[in-house]
C-alpha positions as CSV (number, residue, x, y, z in Angstrom):
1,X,115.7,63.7,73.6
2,X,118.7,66.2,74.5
3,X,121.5,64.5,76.2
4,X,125.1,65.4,77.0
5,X,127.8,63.0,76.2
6,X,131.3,63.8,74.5
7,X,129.1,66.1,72.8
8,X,125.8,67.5,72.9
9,X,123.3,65.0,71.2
10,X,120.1,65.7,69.6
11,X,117.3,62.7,68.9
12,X,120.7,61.1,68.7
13,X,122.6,63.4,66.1
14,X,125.6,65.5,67.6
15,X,123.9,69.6,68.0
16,X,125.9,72.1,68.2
17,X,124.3,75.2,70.0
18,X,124.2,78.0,68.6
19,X,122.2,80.2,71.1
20,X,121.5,83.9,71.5
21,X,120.2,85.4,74.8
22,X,116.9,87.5,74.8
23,X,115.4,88.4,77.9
24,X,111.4,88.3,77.7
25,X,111.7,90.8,80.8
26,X,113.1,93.5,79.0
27,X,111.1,93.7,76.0
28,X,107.8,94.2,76.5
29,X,105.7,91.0,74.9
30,X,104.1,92.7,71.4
31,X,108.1,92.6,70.2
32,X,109.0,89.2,71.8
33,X,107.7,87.6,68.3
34,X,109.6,90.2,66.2
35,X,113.2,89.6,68.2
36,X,113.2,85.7,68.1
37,X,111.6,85.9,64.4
38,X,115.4,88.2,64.1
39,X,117.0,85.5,66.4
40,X,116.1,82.6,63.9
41,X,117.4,84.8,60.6
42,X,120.5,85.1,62.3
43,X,121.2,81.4,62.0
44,X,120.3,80.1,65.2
45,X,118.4,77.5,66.8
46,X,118.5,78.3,70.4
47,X,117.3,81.1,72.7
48,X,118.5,81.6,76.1
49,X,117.0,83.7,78.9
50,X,117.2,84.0,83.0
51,X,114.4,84.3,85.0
52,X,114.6,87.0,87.5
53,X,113.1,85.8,91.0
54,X,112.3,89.6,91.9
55,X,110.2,90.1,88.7
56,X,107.8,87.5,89.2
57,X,107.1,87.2,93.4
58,X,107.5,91.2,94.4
59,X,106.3,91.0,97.8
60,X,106.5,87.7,99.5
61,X,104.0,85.2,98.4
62,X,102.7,87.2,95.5
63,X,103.5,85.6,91.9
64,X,102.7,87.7,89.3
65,X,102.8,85.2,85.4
66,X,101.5,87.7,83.4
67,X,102.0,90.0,80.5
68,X,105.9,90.8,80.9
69,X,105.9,87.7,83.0
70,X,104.2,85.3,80.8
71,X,106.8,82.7,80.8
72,X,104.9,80.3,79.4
73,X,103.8,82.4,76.5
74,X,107.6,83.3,75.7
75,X,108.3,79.7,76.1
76,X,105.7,78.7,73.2
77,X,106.6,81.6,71.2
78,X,110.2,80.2,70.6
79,X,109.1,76.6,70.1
80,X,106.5,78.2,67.2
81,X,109.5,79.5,65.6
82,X,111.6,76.2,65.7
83,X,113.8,77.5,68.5
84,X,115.4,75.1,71.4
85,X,115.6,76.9,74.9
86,X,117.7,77.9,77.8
87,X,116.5,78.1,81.0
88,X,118.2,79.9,83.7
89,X,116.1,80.2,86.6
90,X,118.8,80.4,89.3
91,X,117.7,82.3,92.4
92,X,120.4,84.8,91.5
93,X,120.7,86.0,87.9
94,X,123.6,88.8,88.0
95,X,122.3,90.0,84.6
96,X,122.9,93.5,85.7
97,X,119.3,93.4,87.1
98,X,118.5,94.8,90.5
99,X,120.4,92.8,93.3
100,X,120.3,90.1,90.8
101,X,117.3,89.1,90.4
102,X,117.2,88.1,94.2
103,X,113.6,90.0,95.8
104,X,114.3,92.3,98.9
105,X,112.3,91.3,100.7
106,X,114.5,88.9,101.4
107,X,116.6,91.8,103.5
108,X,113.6,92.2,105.7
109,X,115.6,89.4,107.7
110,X,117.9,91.3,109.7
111,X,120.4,88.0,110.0
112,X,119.9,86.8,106.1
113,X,122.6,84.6,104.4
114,X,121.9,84.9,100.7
115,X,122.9,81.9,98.1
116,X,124.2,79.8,101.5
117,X,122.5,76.8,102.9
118,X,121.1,79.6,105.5
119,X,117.5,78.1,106.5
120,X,114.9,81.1,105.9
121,X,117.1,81.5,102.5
122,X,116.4,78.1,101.2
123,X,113.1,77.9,102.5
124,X,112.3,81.3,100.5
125,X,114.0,79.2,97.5
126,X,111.9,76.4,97.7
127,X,108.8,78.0,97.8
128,X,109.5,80.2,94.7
129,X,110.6,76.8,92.6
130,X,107.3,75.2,94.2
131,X,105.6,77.6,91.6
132,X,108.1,78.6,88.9
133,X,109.5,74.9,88.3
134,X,105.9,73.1,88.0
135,X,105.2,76.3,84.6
136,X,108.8,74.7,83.0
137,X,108.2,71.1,83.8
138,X,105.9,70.5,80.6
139,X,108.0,72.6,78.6
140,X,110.8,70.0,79.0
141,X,112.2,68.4,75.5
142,X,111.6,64.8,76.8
143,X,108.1,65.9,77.4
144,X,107.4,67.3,73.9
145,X,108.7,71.1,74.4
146,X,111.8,72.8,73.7
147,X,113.5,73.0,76.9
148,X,117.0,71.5,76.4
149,X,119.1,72.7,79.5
150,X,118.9,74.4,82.8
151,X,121.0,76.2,84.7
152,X,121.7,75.6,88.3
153,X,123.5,79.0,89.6
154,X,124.8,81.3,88.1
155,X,128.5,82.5,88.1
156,X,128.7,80.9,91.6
157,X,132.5,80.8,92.1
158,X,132.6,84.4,92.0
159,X,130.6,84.4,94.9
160,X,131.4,81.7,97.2
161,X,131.8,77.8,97.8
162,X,128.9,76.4,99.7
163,X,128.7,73.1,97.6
164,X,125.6,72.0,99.9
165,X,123.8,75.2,98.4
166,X,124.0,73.8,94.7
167,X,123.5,70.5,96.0
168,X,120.6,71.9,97.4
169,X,119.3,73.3,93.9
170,X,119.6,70.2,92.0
171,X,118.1,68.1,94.1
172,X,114.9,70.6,94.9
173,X,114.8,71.2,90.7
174,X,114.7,67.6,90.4
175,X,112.0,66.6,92.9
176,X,109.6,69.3,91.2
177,X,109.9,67.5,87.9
178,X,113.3,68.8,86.0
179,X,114.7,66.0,84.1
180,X,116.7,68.1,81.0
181,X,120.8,68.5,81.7
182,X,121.8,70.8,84.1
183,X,125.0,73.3,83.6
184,X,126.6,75.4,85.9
185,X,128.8,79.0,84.4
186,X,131.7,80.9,85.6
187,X,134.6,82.5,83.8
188,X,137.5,79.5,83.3
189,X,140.5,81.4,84.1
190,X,140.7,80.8,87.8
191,X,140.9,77.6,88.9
192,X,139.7,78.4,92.5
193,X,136.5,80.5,90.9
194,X,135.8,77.5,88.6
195,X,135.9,74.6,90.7
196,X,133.7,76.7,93.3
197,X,130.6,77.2,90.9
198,X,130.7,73.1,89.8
199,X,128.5,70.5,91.7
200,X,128.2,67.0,90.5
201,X,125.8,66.2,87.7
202,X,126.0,69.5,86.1
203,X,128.2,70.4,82.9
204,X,130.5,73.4,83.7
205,X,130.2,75.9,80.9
206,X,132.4,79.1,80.7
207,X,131.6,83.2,80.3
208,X,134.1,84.9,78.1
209,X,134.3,87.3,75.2
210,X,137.5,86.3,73.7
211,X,140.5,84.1,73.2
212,X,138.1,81.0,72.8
213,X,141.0,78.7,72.3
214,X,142.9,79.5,75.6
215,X,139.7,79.4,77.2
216,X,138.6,75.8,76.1
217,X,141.6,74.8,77.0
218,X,141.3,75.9,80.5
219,X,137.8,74.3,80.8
220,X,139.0,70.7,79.6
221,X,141.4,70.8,83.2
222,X,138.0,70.6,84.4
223,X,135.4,68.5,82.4
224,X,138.1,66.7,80.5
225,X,138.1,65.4,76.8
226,X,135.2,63.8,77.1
227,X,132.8,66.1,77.5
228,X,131.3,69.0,74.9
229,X,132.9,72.6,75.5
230,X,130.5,76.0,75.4
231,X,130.4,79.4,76.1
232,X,127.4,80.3,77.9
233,X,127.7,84.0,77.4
234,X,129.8,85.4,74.9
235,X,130.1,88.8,75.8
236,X,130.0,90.4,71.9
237,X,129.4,93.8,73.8
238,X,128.8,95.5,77.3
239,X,126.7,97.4,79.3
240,X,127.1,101.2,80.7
241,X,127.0,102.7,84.2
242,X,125.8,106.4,84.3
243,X,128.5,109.0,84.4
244,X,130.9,106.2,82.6
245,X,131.3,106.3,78.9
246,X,129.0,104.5,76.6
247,X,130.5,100.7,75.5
248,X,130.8,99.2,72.0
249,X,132.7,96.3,70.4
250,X,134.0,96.0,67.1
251,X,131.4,93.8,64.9
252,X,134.6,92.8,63.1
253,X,136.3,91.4,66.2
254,X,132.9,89.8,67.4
255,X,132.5,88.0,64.2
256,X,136.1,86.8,64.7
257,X,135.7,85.8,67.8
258,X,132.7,83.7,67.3
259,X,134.1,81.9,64.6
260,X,137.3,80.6,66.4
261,X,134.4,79.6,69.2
262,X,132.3,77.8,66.8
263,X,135.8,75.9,66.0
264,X,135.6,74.5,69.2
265,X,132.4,74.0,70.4
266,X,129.1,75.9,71.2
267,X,128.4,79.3,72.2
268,X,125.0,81.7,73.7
269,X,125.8,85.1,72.6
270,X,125.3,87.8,75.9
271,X,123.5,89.3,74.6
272,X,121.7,89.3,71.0
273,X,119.4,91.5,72.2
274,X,119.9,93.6,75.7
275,X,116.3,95.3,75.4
276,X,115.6,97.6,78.7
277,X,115.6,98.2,82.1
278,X,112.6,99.5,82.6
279,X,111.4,100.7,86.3
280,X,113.6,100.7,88.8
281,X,115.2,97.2,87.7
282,X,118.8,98.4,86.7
283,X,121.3,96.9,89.0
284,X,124.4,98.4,90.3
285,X,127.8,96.2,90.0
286,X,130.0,95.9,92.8
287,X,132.3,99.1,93.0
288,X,130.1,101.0,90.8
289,X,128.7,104.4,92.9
290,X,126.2,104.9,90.1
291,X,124.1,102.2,89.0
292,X,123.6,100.8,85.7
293,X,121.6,103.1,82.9
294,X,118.0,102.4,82.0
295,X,119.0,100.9,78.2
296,X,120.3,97.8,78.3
297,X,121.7,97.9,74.1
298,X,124.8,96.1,75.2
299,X,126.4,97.1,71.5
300,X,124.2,93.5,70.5
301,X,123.8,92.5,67.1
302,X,120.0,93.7,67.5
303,X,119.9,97.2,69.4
304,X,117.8,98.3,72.4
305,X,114.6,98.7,69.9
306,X,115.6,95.7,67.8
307,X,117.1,97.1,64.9
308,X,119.8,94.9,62.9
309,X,123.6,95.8,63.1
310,X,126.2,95.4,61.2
311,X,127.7,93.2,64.2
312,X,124.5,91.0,63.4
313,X,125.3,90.6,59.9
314,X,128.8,89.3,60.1
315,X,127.7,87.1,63.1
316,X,125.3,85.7,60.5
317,X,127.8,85.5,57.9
318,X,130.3,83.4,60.5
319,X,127.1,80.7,61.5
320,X,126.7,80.1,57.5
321,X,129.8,78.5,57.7
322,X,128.6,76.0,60.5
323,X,125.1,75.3,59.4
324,X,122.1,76.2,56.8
325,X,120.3,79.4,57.5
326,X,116.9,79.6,56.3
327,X,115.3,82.8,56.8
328,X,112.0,83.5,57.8
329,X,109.2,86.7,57.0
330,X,109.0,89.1,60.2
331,X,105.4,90.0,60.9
332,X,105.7,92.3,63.6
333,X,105.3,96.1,61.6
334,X,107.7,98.3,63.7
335,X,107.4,102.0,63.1
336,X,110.0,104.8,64.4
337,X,108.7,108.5,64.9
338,X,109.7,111.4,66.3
339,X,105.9,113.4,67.6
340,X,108.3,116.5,68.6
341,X,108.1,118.8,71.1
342,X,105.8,118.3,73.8
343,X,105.2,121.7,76.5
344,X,104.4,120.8,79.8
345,X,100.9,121.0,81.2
346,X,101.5,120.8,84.8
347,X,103.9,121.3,87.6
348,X,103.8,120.0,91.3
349,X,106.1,119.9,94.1
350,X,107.0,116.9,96.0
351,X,106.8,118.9,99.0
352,X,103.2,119.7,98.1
353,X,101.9,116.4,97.3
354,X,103.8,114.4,99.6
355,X,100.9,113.4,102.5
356,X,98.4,112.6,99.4
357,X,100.5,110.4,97.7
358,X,101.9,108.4,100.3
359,X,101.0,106.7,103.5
360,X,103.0,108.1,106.1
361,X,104.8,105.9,108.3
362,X,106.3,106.8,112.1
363,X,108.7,106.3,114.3
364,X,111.1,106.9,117.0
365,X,114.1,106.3,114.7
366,X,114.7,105.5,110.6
367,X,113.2,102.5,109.0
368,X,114.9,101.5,106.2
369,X,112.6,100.7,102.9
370,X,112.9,96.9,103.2
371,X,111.6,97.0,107.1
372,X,108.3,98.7,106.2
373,X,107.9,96.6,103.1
374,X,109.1,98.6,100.3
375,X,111.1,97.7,97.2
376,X,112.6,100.3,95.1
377,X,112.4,104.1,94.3
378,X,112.6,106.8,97.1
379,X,112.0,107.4,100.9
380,X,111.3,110.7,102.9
381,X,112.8,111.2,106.1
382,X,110.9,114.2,108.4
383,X,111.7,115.2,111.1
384,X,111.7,118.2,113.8
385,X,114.1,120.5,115.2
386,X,113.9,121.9,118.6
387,X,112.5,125.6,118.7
388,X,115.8,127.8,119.2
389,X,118.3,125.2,118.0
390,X,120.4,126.0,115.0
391,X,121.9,122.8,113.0
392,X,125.2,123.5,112.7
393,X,126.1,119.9,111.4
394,X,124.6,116.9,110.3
395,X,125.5,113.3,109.7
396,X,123.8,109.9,108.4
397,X,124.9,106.7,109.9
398,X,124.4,103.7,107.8
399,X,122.7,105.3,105.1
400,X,121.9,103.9,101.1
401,X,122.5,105.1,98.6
402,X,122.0,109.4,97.7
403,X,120.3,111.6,100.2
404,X,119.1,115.4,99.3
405,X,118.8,117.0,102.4
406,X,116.4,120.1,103.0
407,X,115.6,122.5,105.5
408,X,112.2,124.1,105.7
409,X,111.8,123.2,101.9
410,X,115.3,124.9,101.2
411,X,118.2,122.6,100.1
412,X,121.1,122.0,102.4
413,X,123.2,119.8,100.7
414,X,123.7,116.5,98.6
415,X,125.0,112.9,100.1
416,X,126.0,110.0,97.9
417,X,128.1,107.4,97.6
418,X,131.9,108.3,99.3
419,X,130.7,111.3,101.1
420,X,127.4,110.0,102.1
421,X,128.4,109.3,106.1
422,X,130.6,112.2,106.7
423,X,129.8,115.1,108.5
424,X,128.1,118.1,106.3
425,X,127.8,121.8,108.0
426,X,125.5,123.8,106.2
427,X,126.7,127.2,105.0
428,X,123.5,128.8,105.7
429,X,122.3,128.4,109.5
430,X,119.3,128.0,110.0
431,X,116.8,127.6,113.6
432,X,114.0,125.0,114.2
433,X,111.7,123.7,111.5
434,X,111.6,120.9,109.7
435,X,114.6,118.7,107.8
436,X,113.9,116.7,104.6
437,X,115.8,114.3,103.8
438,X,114.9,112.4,100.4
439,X,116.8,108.7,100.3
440,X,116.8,107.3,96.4
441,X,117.8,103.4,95.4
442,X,119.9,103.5,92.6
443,X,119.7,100.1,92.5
444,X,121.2,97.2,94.6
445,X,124.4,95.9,93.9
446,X,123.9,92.8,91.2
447,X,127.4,91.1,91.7
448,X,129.8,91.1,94.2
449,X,130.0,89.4,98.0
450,X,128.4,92.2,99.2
451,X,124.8,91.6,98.7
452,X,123.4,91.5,102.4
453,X,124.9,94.7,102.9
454,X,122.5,95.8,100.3
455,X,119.2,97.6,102.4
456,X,118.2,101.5,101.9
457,X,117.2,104.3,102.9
458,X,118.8,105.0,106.2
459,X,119.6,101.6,108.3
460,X,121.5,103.4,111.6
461,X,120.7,106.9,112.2
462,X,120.4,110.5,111.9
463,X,122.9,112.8,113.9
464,X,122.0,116.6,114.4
465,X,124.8,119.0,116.1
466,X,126.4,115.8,117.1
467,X,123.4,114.2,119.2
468,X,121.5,111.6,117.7
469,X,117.9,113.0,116.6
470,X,114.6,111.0,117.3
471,X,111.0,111.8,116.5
472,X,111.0,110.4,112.6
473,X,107.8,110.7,109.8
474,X,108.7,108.5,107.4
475,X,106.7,108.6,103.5
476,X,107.7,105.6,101.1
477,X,107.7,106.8,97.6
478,X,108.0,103.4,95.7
479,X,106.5,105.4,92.6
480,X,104.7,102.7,91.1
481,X,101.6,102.6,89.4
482,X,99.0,103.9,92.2
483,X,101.0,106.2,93.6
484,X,101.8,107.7,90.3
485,X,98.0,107.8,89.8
486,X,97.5,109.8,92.8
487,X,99.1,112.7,91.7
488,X,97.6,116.1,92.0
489,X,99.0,119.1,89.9
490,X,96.7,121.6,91.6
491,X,98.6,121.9,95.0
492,X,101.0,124.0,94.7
493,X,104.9,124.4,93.0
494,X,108.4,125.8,94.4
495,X,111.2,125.9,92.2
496,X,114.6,124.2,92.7
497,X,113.0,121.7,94.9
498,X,112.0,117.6,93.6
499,X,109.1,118.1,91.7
500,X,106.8,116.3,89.1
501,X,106.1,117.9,85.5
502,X,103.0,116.9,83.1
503,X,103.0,116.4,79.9
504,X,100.4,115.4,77.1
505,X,100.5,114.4,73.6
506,X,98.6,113.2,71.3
507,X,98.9,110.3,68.9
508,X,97.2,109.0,66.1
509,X,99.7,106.2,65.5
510,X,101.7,104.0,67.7
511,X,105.1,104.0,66.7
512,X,108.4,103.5,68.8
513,X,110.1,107.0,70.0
514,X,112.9,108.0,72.2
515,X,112.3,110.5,75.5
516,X,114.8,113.5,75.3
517,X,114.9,115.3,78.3
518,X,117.1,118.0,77.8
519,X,117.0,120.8,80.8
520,X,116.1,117.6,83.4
521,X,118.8,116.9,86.0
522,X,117.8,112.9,87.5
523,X,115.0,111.3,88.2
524,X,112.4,108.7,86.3
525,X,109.6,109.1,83.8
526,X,105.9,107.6,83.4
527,X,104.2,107.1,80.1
528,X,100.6,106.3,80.9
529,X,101.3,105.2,84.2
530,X,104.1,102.5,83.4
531,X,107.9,103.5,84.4
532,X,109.7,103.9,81.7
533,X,112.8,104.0,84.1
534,X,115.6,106.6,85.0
535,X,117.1,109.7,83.9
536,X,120.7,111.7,84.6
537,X,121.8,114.3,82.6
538,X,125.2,113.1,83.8
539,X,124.9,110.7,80.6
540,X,126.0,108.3,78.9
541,X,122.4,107.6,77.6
542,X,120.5,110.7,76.5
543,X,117.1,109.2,75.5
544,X,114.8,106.8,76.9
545,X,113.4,104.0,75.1
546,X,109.3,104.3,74.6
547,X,108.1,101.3,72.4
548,X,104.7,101.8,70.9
549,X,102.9,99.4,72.8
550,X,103.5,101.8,76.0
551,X,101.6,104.2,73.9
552,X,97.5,104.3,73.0
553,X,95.5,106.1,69.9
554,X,94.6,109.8,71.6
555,X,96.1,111.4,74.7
556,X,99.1,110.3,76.0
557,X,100.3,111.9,79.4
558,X,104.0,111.1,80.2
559,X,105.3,112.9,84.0
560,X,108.5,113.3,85.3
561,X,109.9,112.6,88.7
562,X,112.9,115.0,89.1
563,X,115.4,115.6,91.9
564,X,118.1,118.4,91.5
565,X,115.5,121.4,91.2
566,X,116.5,120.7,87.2
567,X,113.8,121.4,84.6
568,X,112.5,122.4,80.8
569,X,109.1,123.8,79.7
570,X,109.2,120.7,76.9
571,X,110.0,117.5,76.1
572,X,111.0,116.4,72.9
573,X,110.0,112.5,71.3
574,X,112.3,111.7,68.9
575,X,113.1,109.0,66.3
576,X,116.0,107.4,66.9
577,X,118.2,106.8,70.6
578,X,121.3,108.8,72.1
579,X,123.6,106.0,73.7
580,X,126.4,108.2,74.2
């Protein structure tokens, strides 16, 4: 039995957590053994890891449990290893994962209220626990697993103060069988934030990287001095927005810091391993134009490809003081190589391909993705100027998040971000024809009150010479798998225009590598099919992540979606990653 009292008690015995968190949906499952094998050696006896509602039901109504969403099997692959658990299956994660882990569908509602006591909202909740909470329920400590806590929302007083919303959370958990502790998180240094995120029946727990003493202090206003203190995410490093600098900690000041919070209670590091955002499941931050890169390192102890750090071995050196480390054999054989340069085999247009790959769509006026069912990736606008009319100016209204605009296959101009509803006049004039524009999600925003403002593609309109234009073919270009798969390289290529590029290699061993893309400008790469997420010569990150079981014995074909008109003859595989 796990129970909270003045401390946290363990069959009894007072426990002090020592947790590290490790998110199953950014590894891919082959390596999930190999990190909490690492997780263990580091000297501690808990794991902790969200559950993102977007990963597992991607269109309303479809659950998708397997592979990278094998809960179950990431569950029992910490209890073989001796580890406790922490669940956080919240309904928003934050987590720097796309619109925080909340599905958007969910936008599809042109009047939704998200993490509110807003009906459609909490029905959508309910049916989602109806078949995540039943998968955790035997997994419970008091049922013989190694669930020990639950979270109930996360970093809620950030975000608002609808009390009947957590209420609403407990009470559902509960009915569907939770019966471990429940604890809330939220940074301790605001008394308004803080009191927000707590409901009754739930320990508050705090999210800071330093001045652990300050910070218990502040939390004790709050539980008082009879209840355990901990730091649910001890941020030992931080992650990196493109066109922003690449973050690190000192390992040094991390081991310090976790010492004086081992003083005073128990801690989850965030993260011990950040793994990858693969697809097109990096989030965005509130404020941040960008969007978050594809590697999610984080400066952990373990790196994005689960190598050990220095910041890992005087982490390990500080938990020796606090309890017996035995370390265990790793059996997961992890091999590095760089397969070289790699000359492309293939080059197609997007302009070219664009009515085989995807359905087309019309209508009288923009659609945004969410209204015809679509997720992430890209959109294509069409649509057709009067014979004899020049565009002289053009304008979005209400448009997400950068739009490339062309004009009978020639580019016009670029939109994004600050600039993206102002009026453009093109230098060139040009008569009739056809305009292109191509809408890209760089990912919804992951934290901030802004989240129902959060739909793309083009939600208001399109103005041409001032009138607003009508008469719309719209093509979704989600990208995934079967689209991917429908790709022709035999109709046809024009320079300086989006464009996919083929390559092939072969392999007679599986071994992690890194995807170099020098010569690319933006866009996202494919190995074998699976999105291995997105690119931006902009930087920080200069190499993608490709662990070996993305890869098969023979010929592998990796393609690359590109936008700016940007491209090499050859890629280049290499050995080891380029963070900054």
């Amino acid at each position: 039995m796990f129970e909270i009292n003045d401390k946290f008690y363990l069959n009894g015995k007072p426990f002090k957590i020592i947790s590290g968190a490790f998110h199953y949906f950014r590894t891919v499952p082959e390596y999930w053994q190999d990190r909490l094998e690492k997780l263990v050696n580091m000297g501690c006896n808990t794991v902790e890891t969200y559950i993102p509602w977007n990963f597992h039901e991607p269109n309303r109504g479809q659950f998708i449990w397997e592979g990278m969403r094998d809960i179950c099997r990431f569950i029992e692959t910490a209890q073989e290893l001796g580890l406790y658990i922490i669940i956080r299956p919240s309904p928003y994660i934050c987590s720097e994962w796309e619109f925080g882990g909340l599905p958007a569908w969910l936008l599809r509602d042109r009047n939704m209220r998200l993490r509110c006591s807003y009906e459609p909202y909490l029905n959508a909740v309910k049916n989602y626990y109806s078949e995540l909470i039943p998968k955790l329920v035997p997994y419970q400590i008091d049922k013989g697993g190694n669930i020990i806590l639950m979270q109930i929302e996360n970093e809620y007083g950030y975000y608002g103060n609808d009390k009947a919303y957590l209420e609403f959370l407990c009470d559902t958990m509960r009915e569907l069988g939770i019966t471990v502790p429940f604890v809330t998180s939220d940074g301790p240094w605001s008394e308004p934030i803080y009191k927000s995120g707590m409901v009754d029946g739930a320990l508050p727990t705090g999210n800071f990287g330093s001045g652990a003493e300050w910070q218990f202090s502040q939390m004790k206003k709050f539980t008082g001095d009879d209840k355990p203190l901990m730091c649910m995410e001890f941020w030992n490093g931080w992650f990196d927005a493109w066109g922003d600098e690449h973050h690190t900690t000192s390992p040094e000041k991390a081991a310090a810091e976790l010492d004086e919070l081992l003083k005073r209670g128990s801690v989850n590091f965030y993260m011990f391993e950040g793994g990858t955002n693969f697809g097109f499941m990096s989030g965005r931050n509130g404020g941040s134009r960008t969007g978050d890169v594809t590697s999610y390192d984080y400066d952990a102890p373990l790196t994005e490809d689960g190598q050990i750090t220095e910041k890992y071995r005087l982490c390990r050196d500080v938990i020796s003081k606090y309890t017996d480390i035995a370390e265990i054999p790793l059996t997961t054989n992890i091999k590095r190589k760089a397969y070289g340069k790699i000359p492309c085999t293939g080059k197609a247009d997007l302009f070219s391909v664009l009515e085989k790959i995807s359905e087309l769509v019309c209508s009288n006026y923009p659609l945004t993705m969410e209204e015809i069912g679509q997720n992430y990736g890209y959109i294509l606008y069409r649509t057709k100027i009067r014979d004899g009319e020049t565009v002289n100016e053009i304008r979005m209204e209400n448009a997400a998040d950068r739009i490339k605009c062309y004009h009978n296959g020639e580019y016009v101009y670029t939109a994004f971000a600050e600039n993206i509803h102002e009026k453009f006049e093109p230098n060139e004039k040009r008569t009739g024809g056809i305009i292109d524009l191509l809408c890209e999600n760089i990912g919804r925003e992951n934290f901030g009150t802004g989240l129902e403002n959060q739909r793309k593609g083009i939600s208001g309109g399109v103005k041409i010479n001032d009138h607003r234009q009508f008469g719309f073919e719209i093509f979704p270009l989600p990208l995934d798998e079967e689209q991917i798969g429908k790709l022709s390289f035999d109709e046809g290529y024009f320079a300086g225009v989006p464009a996919f590029y083929r390559f092939g290699f072969e392999a007679d061993e599986l071994c992690d590598t890194f995807l170099e893309l020098d010569g690319f400008g933006k866009g996202c790469a494919f190995v074998n099919g699976f999105n291995l997420g997105r690119f931006w010569d902009i930087g920080p990150q200069k190499r993608l992540y490709l662990p070996a079981p993305l890869l098969k014995k023979g010929m592998n074909t990796i393609i690359i979606f590109e936008t700016e008109g940007k491209a090499a003859e050859e890629i280049y595989l290499a050995d080891e990653g380029r963070l900054g």
